[in-house]
Each structure stands twice: as C-alpha cells, then as structure tokens.
C-alpha positions, -999 to +999 in steps of 0.1 A: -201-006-427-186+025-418-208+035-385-199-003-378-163-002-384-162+033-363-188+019-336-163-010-332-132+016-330-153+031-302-157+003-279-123-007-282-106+023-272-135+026-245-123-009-228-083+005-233-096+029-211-104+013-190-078-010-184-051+018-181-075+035-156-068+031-119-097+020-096-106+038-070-122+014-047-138+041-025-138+057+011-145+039+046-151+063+073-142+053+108-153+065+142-184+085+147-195+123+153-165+147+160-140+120+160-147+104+129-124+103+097-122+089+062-100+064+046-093+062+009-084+026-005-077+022-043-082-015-052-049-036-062-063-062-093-048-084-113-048-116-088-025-141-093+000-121-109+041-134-117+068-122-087+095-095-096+126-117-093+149-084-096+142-068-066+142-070-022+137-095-014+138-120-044+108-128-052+086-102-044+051-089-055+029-118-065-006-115-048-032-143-057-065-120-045-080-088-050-073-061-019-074-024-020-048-002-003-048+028+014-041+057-011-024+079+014-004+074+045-025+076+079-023+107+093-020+125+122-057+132+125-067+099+121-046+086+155-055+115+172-094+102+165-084+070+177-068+085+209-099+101+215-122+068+218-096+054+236-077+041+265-047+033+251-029+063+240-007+059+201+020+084+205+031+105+176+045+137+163+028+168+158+032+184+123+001+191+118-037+167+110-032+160+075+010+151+081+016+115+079+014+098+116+056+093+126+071+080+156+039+055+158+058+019+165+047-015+148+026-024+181+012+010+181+003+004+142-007-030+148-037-020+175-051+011+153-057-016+125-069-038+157-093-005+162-102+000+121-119-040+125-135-038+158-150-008+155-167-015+122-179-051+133-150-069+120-122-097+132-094-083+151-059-087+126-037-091+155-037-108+186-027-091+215-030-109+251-019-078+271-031-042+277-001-023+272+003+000+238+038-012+234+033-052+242+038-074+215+015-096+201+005-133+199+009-159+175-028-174+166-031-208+170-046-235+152-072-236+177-085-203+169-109-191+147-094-174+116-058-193+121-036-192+090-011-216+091+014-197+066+009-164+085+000-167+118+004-129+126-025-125+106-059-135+109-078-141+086-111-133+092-102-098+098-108-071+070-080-047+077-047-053+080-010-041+079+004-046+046+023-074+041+062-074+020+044-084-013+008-065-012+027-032-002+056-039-030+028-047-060+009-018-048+041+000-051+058-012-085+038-034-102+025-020-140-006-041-145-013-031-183+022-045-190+026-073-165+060-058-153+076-039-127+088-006-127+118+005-107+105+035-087+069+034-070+058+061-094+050+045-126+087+049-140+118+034-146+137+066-141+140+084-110+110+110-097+114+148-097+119+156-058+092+179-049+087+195-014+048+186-019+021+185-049+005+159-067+024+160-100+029+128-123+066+106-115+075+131-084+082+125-048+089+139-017+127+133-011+162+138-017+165+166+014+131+182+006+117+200+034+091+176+050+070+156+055+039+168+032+005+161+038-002+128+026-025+140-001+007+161-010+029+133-012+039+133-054+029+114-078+012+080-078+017+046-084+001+028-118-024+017-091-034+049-080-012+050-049+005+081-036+034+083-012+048+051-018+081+068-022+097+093-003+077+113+027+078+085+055+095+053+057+066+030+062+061+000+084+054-038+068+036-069+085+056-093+073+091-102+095+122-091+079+133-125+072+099-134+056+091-159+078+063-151+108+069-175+133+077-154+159+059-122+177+092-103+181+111-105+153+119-075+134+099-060+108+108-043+074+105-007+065+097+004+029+098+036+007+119+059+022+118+092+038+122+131+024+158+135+035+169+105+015+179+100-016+165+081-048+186+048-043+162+044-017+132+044-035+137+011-057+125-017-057+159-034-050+165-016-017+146-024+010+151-001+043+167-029+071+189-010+094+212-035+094+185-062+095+151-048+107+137-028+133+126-038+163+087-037+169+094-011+192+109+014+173+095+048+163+112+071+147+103+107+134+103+096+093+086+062+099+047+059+096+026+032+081-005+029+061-041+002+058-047-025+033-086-038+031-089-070+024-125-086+009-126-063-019-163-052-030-150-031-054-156-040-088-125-058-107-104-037-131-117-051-170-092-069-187-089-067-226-114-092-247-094-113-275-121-093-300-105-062-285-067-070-291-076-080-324-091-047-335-067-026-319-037-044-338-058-044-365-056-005-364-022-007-365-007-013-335-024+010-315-006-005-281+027+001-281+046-023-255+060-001-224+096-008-218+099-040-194+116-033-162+158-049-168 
C-alpha cells in the first residue's frame, strides 16, 4: 500500500510538472553556410482557449490551434543574413548582431517572413505584386491557392507568419495553468523590475533603461516561455489596427513597448496606436518585430488527467488557485 500510495504521489506531481512547464518547441535554422542563423520558437498550447475581455482591444487572446512563437525578437544578425542572399536590401540600425532589428518597417517585416517560407520550401505569407522593399502588399483572392476569407493578408498555406493581435497577446499574457490573464507579459499581475538587461524572473527592459538589450537579454519571460514581450522594442502586429484586414494599407498596431517607456505601457489594456496606428511605412528606432510558426510539430503541453486532480486534492489541496487577473 504504501509504495502504492507514494508511487501514485509520484506520478502526480510528475504530470503537475509538466503542466506548469513551458515548451520549448525547438530551433529552425535559416539560410545556409556563413549566412545562416537560428530561430528559437516556444510552442503556444492550449487551443481554443476563452478571450480576455479586459483588455486592447476587447476581446483579445483566444487562439483555436497550436503555434509556436519566436522566443526572442529578430535580431540584427538575422536581417543582415537575409541582406546578404539578397536583392532587396531591409534597412535597420546598427547596435550590434544580437540587438533586436529597429527601424525595419511592416513591408520590410513582411518580406523577411516572405524569405523565412521560401527559402525553407514553404508558401509565401504575404503577397507582394511589386519589387520594391517598401511596396505594399496584396490582398489574396479567392482565386488563389491558400485564400482565407477572414484574413486575407494571410495565407494560409504558409508556415511563418507575422503575429497576428490575438496570437502575439496570448503568447504575451495568457496563464495557461489557470486559464487567466495576467496584466503584464511577465507572468504577473504587478509591474516588472526595470532592468538594463538579464534574464531574471518578472523583469523587463524599460522605464528609461539604457537600451535596447540583446534579445536573449530582454528580462524575464512570459508563462509561455517568451522573453521580450515587454519593454526593449515596440513590436510590429499583422493584424490592421481596426481588426479588420480588408485592405493592404491600413495601419498596423504596435505592441509591448520600448526601454524608455514606462510600465502603463506594458499592459494588456494599452495597446501602442499613435493616435490610431502606424502606417506600413514607418520605422522607427524602438520598433522591431518578431516570427510566429504555424503547423506546430512540437508535441502538446499535457493537460491534468481527472485521476490526477483527484489525488492532488486528495493530498490536501496541493494546487492552490493563482489569483485571477480583475
């Protein structure tokens, strides 16, 4: 009875584990010989999961599929790779390889993704009909392969893509061992330490710190695994500001905030707009982006058997509920 009763203690706190665990869904590497990089993508689970009616916009957060998002922000290195291969030049600052890729506009951002699926055998996310860096893109139409009716920015054949308003905010603030939503993108309901780089648990880069940091550098992560999701570089979205893709040139939304800004920035209920959006032809010095994979082959994160719940509040409460986001 009692190796039983212990062996059963065991493999309950075993599947806890890994429930509260973040996935790491792995690395892609892109390119080839001296102009080759690596991509880290930690997978977002829990498909199908309720909206966050508190925060910007209202609702926000609800993904119905598995996708995995970049863990860091892409970096300088990785654009100057892509600059390397080709024709069409991205331009960006120059901090340094592993700083976060800034002044790099949504077209700009747009065709590197473009680059991440063609180069690896895959659809083409965006569809651009001209040459020029800067031009903006095309609808798809229903006449082309991969058309999406309720997003035709998108197509959906492709495997990477630029994250859209509620992948990038779930990635960001969603707690999937509580089914809630924090307020800040670093597992917390209170307000991160500003740090001027590290890795450290609820901190960020912001609030005036000297920056950017590298984006392995860029504080603490999200319950997901993600880091930089708040504060270092404002980061560009897919999705039109008003939600509604219908048209090539309508502006885009910006999310997470920057080091010189402060933490009201960081929440889930502020959403960076400039008065209504930037312009797809913007760049700006503290705006970068980062990659969302889609077509997960990751394995799923477990959820917690019935059996397991029952033995673990059969130990006395051994969960204790996590404070829901207000």
């Amino acid at each position: 009875m009692k190796v039983s009763y212990f062996l059963h203690v065991a493999l309950a706190l075993m599947t806890l584990g890994m429930v509260v665990s973040p996935t790491q869904a792995g690395s892609v590497t892109f390119g080839s010989g001296s102009n080759s990089f690596t991509m880290e993508f930690a997978t977002i689970g829990n498909p199908g999961n309720a909206p966050d009616m508190t925060g910007a916009p209202n609702p926000a957060g609800s993904v119905a599929y598995t996708y995995e998002m970049g863990k860091f922000e892409v970096s300088e290195d990785m654009i100057t790779k892509f600059n390397a291969s080709q024709s069409l030049q991205i331009t960006q600052d120059s901090r340094g390889p592993n700083k976060p890729a800034t002044n790099v506009n949504w077209n700009e951002a747009a065709r590197f993704v473009n680059w991440l699926n063609t180069s690896t055998g895959n659809q083409a996310a965006y569809k651009f009909t001209t040459s020029g860096v800067n031009d903006n893109i095309a609808l798809w139409q229903s006449g082309d392969a991969g058309y999406d009716a309720t997003n035709p920015y998108r197509n959906s054949l492709a495997k990477y893509v630029l994250p859209s308003y509620n992948e990038w905010y779930k990635a960001a603030y969603y707690d999937p061992n509580t089914s809630s939503y924090f307020d800040y993108p670093t597992g917390s309901d209170t307000a991160p330490t500003p740090v001027a780089s590290g890795t450290g648990a609820n901190t960020a880069v912001y609030n005036g710190q000297p920056g950017p940091a590298d984006v392995n550098q860029a504080g603490g992560v999200s319950p997901y695994g993600v880091m930089g999701l708040g504060g270092n570089v404002w980061e560009w979205q897919e999705t039109a500001f008003n939600s509604v893709n219908d048209s090539p040139t309508s502006v885009r939304a910006v999310r997470g905030a920057a080091w010189i800004h402060s933490a009201t920035y960081l929440l889930s209920s502020v959403r960076g707009d400039w008065g209504g959006g930037l312009s797809v032809g913007t760049q700006f010095g503290d705006l970068g982006f980062r990659v969302v994979s889609l077509a997960s082959t990751a394995a799923p994160v477990p959820e917690p058997s019935m059996m397991v719940m029952a033995t673990l509040l059969g130990l006395g409460g051994y969960i204790g509920k996590r404070r829901m986001k207000k």
